[in-house]
GULOBA-487540 format. One record per residue (C-alpha): residue number from 1; residue in three letters; x, y negated, z. Coordinates in Angstrom, 1 decimal, decimal comma, m for minus. Layout:
> resi / resn / xx / yy / zz
> NUM / ALA / X / Y / Z
...
END
This chain:
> resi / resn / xx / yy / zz
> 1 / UNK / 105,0 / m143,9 / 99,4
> 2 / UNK / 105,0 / m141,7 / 96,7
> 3 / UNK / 102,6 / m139,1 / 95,0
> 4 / UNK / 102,9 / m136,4 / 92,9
> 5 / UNK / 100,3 / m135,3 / 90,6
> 6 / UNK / 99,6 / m132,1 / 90,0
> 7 / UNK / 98,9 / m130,4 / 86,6
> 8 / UNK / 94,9 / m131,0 / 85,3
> 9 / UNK / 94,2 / m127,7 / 84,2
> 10 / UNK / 91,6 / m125,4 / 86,7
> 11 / UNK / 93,7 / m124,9 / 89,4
> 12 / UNK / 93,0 / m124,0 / 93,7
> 13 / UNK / 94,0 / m126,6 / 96,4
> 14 / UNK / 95,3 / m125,0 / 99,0
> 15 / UNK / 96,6 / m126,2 / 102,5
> 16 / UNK / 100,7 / m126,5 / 103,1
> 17 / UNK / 102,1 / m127,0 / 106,4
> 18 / UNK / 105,1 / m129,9 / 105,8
> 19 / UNK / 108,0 / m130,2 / 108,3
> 20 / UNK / 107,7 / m133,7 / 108,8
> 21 / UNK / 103,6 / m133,7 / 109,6
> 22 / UNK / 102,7 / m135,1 / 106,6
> 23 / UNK / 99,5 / m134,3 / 105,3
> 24 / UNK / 100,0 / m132,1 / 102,4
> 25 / UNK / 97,9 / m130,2 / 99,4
> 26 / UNK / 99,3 / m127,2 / 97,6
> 27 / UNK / 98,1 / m126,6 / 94,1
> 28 / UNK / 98,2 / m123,0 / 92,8
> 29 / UNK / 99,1 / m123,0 / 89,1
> 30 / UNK / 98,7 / m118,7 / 89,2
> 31 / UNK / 94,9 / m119,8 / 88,9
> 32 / UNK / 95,8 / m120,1 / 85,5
> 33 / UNK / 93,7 / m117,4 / 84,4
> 34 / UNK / 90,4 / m119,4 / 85,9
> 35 / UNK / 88,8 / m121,9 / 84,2
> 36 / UNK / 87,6 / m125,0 / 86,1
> 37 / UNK / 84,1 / m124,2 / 87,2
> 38 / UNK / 82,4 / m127,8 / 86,1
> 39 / UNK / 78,6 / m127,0 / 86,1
> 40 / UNK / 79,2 / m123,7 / 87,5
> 41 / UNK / 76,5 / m122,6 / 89,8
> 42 / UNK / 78,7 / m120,4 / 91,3
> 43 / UNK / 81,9 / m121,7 / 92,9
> 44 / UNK / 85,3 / m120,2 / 93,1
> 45 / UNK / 85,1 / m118,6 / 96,6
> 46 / UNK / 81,3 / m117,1 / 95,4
> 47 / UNK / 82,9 / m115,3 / 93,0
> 48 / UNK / 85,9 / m113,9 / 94,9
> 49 / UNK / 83,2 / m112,5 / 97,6
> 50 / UNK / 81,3 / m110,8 / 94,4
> 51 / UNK / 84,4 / m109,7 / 92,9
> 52 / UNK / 85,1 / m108,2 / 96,4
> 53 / UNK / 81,2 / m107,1 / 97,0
> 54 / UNK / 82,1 / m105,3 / 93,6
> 55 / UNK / 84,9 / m103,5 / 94,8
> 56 / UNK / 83,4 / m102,6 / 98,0
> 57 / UNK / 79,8 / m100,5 / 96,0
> 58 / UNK / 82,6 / m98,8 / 93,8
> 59 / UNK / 83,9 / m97,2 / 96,8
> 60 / UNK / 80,4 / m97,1 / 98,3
> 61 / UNK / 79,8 / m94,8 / 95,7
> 62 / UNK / 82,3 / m92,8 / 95,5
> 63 / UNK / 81,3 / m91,6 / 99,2
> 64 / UNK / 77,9 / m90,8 / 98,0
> 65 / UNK / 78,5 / m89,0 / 95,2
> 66 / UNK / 81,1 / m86,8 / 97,7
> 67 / UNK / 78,1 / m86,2 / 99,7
> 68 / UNK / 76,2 / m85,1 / 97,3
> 69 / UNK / 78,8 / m82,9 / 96,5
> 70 / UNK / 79,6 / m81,5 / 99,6
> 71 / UNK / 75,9 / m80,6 / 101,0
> 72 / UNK / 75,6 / m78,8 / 97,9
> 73 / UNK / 72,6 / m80,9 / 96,8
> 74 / UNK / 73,9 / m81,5 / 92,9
> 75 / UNK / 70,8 / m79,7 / 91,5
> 76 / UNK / 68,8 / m81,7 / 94,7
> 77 / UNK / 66,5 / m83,3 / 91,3
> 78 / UNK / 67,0 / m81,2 / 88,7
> 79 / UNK / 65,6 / m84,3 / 86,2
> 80 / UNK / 66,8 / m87,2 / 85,2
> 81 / UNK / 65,8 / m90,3 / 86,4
> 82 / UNK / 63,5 / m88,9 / 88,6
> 83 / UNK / 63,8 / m85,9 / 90,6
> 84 / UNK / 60,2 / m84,6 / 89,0
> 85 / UNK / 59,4 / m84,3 / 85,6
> 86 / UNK / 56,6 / m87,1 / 86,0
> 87 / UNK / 57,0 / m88,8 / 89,2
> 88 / UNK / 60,6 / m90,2 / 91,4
> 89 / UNK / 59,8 / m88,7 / 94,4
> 90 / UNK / 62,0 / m86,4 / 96,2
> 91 / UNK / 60,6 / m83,2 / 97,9
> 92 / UNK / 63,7 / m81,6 / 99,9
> 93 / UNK / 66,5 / m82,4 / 101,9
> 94 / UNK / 69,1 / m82,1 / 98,8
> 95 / UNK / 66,8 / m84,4 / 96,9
> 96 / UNK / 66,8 / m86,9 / 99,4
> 97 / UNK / 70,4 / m86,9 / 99,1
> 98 / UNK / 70,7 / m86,7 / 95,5
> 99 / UNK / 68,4 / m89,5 / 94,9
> 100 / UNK / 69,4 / m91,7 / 96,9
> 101 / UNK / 72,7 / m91,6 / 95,5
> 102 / UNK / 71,1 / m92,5 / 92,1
> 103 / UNK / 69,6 / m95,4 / 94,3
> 104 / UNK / 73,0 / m96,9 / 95,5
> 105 / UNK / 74,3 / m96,3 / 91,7
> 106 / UNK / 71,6 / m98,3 / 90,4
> 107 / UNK / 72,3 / m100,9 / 92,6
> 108 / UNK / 76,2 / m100,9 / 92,0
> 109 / UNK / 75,7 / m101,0 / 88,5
> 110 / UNK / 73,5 / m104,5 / 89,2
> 111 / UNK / 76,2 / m105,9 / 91,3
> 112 / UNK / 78,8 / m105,2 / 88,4
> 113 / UNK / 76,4 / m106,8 / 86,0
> 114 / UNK / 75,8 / m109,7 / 88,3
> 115 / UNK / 80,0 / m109,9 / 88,4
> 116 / UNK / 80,3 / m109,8 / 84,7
> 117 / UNK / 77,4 / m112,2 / 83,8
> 118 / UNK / 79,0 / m114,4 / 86,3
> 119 / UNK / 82,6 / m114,2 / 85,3
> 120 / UNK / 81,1 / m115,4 / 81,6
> 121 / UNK / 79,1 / m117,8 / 82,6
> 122 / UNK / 82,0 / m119,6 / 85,0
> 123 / UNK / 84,1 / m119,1 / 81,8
> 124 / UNK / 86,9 / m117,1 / 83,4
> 125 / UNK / 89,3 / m116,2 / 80,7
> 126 / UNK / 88,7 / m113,7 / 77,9
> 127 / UNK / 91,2 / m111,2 / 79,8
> 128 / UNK / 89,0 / m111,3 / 83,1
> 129 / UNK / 85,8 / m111,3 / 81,2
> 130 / UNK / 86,7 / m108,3 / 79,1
> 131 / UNK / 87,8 / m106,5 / 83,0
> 132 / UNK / 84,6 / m107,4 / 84,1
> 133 / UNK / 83,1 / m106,4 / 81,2
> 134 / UNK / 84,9 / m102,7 / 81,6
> 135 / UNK / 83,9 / m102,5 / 85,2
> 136 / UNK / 80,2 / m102,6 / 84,1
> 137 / UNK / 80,6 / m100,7 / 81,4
> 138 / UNK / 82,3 / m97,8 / 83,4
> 139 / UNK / 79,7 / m97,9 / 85,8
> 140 / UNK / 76,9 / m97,8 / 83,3
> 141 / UNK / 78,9 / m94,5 / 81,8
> 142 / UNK / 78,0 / m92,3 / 84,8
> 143 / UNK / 74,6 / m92,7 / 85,0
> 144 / UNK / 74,4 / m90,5 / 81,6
> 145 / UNK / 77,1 / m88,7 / 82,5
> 146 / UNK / 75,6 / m87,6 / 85,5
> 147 / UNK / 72,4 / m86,9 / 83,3
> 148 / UNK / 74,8 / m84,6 / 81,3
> 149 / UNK / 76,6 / m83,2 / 84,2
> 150 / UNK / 73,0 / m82,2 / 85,6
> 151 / UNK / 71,9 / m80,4 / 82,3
> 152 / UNK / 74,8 / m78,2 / 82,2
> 153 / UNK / 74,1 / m77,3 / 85,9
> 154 / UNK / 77,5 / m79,1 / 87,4
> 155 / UNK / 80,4 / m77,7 / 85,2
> 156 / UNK / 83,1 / m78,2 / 87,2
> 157 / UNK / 85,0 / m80,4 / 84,5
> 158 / UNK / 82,0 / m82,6 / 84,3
> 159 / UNK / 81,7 / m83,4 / 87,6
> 160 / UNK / 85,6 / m83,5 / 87,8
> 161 / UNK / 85,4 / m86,7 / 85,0
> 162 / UNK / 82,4 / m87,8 / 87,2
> 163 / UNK / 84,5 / m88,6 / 90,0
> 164 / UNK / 87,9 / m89,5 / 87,8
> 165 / UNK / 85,8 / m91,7 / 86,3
> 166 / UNK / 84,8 / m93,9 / 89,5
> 167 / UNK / 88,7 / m94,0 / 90,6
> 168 / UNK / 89,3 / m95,6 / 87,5
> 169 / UNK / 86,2 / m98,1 / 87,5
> 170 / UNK / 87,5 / m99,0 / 90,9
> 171 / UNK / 90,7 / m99,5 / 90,5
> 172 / UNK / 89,9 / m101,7 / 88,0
> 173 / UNK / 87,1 / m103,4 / 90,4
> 174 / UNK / 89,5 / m104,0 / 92,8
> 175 / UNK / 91,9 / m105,6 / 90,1
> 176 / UNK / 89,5 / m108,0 / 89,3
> 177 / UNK / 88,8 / m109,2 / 92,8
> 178 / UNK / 92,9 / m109,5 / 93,4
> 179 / UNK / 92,9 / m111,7 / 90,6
> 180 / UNK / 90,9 / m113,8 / 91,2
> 181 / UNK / 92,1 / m114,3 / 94,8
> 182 / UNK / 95,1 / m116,1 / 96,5
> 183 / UNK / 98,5 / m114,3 / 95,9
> 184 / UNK / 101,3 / m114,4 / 97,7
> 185 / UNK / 104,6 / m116,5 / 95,9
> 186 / UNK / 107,5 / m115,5 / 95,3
> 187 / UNK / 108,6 / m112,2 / 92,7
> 188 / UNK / 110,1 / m109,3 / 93,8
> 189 / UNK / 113,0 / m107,2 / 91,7
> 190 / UNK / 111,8 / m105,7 / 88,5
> 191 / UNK / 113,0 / m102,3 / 89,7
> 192 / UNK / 110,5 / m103,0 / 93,1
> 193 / UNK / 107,6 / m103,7 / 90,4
> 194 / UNK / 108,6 / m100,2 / 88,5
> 195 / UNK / 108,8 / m98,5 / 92,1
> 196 / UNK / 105,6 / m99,9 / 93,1
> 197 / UNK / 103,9 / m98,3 / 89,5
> 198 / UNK / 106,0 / m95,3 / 90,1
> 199 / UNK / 103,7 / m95,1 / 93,6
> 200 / UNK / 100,6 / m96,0 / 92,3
> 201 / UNK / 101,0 / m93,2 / 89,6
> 202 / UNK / 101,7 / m90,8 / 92,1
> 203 / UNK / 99,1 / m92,1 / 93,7
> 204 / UNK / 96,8 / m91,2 / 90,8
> 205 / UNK / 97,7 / m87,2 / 90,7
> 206 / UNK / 97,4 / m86,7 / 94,3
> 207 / UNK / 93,5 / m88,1 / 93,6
> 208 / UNK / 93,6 / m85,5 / 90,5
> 209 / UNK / 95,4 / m82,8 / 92,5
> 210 / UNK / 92,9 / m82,9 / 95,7
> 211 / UNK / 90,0 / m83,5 / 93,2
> 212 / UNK / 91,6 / m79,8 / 92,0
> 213 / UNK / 91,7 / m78,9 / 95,5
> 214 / UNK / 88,2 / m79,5 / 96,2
> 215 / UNK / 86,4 / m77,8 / 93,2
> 216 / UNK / 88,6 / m75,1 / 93,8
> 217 / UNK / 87,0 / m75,0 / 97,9
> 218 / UNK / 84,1 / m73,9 / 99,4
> 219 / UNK / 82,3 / m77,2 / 98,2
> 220 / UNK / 81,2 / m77,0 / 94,5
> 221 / UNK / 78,3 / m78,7 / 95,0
> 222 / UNK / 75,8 / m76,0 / 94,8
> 223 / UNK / 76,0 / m72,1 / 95,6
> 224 / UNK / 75,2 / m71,6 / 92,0
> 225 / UNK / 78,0 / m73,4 / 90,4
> 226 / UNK / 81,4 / m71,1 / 89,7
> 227 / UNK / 84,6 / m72,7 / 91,8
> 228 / UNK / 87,7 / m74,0 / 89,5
> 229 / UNK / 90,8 / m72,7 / 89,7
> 230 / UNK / 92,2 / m70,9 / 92,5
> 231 / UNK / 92,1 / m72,5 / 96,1
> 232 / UNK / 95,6 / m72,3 / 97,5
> 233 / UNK / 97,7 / m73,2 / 93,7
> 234 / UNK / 95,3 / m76,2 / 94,2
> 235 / UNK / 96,0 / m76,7 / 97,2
> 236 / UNK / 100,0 / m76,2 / 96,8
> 237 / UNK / 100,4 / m79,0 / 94,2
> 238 / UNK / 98,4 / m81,1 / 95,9
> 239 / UNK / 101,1 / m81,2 / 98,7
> 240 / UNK / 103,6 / m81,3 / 96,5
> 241 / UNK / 102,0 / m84,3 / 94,8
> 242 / UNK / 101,8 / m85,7 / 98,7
> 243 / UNK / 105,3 / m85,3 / 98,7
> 244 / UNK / 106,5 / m87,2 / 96,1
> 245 / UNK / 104,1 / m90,6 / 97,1
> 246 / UNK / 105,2 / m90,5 / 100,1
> 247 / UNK / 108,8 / m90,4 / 99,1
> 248 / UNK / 108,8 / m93,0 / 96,6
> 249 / UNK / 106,1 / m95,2 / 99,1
> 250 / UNK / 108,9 / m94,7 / 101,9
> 251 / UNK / 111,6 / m96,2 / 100,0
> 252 / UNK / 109,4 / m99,2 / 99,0
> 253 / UNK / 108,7 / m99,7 / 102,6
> 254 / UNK / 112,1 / m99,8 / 103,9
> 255 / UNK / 112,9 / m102,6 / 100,4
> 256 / UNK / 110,3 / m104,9 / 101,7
> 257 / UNK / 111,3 / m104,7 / 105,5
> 258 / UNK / 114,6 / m105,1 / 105,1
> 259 / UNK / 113,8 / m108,1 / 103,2
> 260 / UNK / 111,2 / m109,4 / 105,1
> 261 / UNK / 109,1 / m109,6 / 101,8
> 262 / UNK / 106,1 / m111,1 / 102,5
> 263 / UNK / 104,2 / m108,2 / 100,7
> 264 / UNK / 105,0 / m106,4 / 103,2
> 265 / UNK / 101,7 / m106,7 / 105,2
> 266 / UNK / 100,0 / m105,0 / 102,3
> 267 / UNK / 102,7 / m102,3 / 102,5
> 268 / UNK / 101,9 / m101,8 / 106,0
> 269 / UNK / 97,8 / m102,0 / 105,3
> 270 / UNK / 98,9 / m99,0 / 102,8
> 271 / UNK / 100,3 / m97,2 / 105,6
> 272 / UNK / 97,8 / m97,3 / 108,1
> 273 / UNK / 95,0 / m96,1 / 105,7
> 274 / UNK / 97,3 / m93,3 / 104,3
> 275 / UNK / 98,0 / m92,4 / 108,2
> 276 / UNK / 94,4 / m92,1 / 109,0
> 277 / UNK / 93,9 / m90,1 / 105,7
> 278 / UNK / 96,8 / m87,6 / 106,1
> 279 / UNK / 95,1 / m86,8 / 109,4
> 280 / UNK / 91,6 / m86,1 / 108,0
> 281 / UNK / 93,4 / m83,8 / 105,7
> 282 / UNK / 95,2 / m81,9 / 108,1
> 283 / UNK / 92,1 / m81,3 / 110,4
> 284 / UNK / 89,8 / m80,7 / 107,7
> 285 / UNK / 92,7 / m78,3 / 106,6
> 286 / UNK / 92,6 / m76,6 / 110,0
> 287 / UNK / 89,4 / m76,5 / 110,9
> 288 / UNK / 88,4 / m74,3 / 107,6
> 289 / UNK / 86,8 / m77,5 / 105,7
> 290 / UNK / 83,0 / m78,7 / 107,6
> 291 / UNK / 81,9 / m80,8 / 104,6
> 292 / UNK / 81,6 / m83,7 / 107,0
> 293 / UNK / 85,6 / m84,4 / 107,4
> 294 / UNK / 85,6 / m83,5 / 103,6
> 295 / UNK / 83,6 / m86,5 / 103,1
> 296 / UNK / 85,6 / m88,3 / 105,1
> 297 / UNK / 88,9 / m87,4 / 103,7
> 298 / UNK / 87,3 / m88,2 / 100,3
> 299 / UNK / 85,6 / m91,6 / 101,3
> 300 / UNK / 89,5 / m92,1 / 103,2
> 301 / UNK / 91,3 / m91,5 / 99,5
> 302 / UNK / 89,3 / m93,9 / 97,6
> 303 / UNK / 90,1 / m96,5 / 100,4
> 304 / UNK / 93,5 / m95,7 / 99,9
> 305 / UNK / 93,6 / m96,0 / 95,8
> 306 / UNK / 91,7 / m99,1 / 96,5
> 307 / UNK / 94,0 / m100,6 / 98,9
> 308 / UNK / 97,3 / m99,3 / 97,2
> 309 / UNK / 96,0 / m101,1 / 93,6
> 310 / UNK / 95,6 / m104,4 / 95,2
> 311 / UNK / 99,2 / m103,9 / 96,4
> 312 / UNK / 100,8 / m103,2 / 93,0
> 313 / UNK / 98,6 / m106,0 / 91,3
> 314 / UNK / 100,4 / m108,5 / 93,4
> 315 / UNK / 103,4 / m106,7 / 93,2
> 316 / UNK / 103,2 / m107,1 / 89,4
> 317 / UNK / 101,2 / m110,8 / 89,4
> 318 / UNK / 102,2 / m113,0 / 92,2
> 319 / UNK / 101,8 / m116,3 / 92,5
> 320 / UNK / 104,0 / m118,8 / 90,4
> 321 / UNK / 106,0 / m121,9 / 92,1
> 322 / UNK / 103,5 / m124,0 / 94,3
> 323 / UNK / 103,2 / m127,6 / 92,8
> 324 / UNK / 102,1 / m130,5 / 95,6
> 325 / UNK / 99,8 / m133,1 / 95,9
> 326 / UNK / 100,7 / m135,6 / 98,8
> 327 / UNK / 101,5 / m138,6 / 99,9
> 328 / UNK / 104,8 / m138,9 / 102,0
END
């Protein structure tokens, strides 16, 4: 009979099948960044389903701001908080639409305070608290800067950093809820990691270059508000942008098959989403833009950046070697 003791520091139990039956306890150090939640009223797996409720209302957002976008109902209240100078109610279809995204904003910005006043008071580390911290903070950010972006009657480059804006706060959202959940073991080649950035960046102008794309389109958000750019330029890098992710995405694929890495499930989750999307985007494409598949292309994109950053975090953070607690 033996046991092994596992390190004291705040750590996650998990289960680990044994070859000979015996029953067995994994301890994952890669916790490392948690503290132990003693007194907590939140446990660990509360906070991983906020940190994932988090993720979820930044993409939840994203979608309705699109639709505001796209039915042209940016100037749907044309004051700030309310639609009215005195009173919150809206009177018209695009101020329906308008304030009810500044409904589901208010209430992403309370689930983002709810995660950060919870990742303080479990006492996650100072890393994970400042992340949260940003989240919030980021969030906060576009409720003035929509005030702004209102006042100055949707110039394109404000509503362009509107949007930028939430990619980022979600990305890191969905950074947050990755580290604070289970990660798969074992590390991959440092020249995988760099490929995986390499995507992710990628990644990242294909959002800038479709963002381009749209403001450039029939959907401006308003009749009154001048397009940016020109249509098809837009439109031409943005392919080109396509081009290289899915390049550099393909040759990461074929790495982790070949190796039967066991991130490539993730890979593969990546895949499917960005199949789905690439289709929206061609029909959309064909069909002369209705601002329903827009939305949907949109709401797809965001999916995908959200998806594609939980990849490369474990990519870049996956769990250390698994210490056991047992008796054999």
């Amino acid at each position: 009979m033996r046991r092994v003791q596992a390190p004291s520091r705040g750590v996650v139990e998990l289960p680990i099948s044994h070859p000979d039956g015996a029953t067995v306890r994994g301890v994952e150090t890669t916790a490392q960044p948690l503290a132990r939640l003693r007194g907590a009223p939140l446990s660990l797996p509360g906070f991983r389903r906020l940190a994932w409720a988090n993720a979820a209302m930044l993409v939840v957002i994203v979608a309705t701001g699109a639709t505001v976008r796209l039915t042209g109902s940016g100037l749907g209240c044309e004051h700030w908080p309310g639609c009215e100078p005195h009173h919150f109610e809206p009177r018209s279809y695009h101020s329906f639409i308008e304030f009810g995204n500044r409904v589901v904003a208010f209430f992403t910005i309370l689930v983002t305070l709810a995660t950060f006043g919870a990742a303080v008071w479990a006492q996650l580390s100072t890393r994970l608290r400042v992340l949260a911290f940003a989240i919030f903070a980021g969030t906060l950010l576009q409720a003035p800067l929509g005030a702004i972006t209102i006042h100055y009657h949707l110039n394109p480059w404000l509503v362009l950093s509107h949007f930028l804006l939430s990619v980022v706060v979600l990305g890191l959202g969905v950074g947050l809820a990755v580290e604070v959940s289970h990660r798969l073991p074992g590390r991959v080649p440092a020249w995988v990691r760099t490929g995986s950035l390499l995507v992710w960046l990628a990644a990242g102008v294909l959002i800038v270059s479709g963002t381009l794309a749209t403001a450039a389109g029939p959907h401006p958000g308003s009749t009154v508000v001048r397009r940016l750019w020109s249509f098809e330029p837009a439109v031409y890098w943005h392919v080109r942008a396509t081009a290289v992710f899915g390049v550099s995405f393909a040759a990461l694929l074929v790495w982790l098959y070949r190796t039967r890495s066991r991130h490539l499930r993730g890979a593969l989750v990546v895949l499917g989403l960005l199949a789905v999307q690439m289709a929206i985007g061609e029909v959309q494409y064909r069909t002369h833009l209705p601002w329903w598949l827009v939305l949907g292309h949109v709401t797809m994109a965001a999916t995908v950046w959200a998806a594609l950053t939980a990849f490369v975090v474990r990519l870049w953070r996956p769990s250390a070697d698994v210490n056991y607690q047992s008796t054999i």
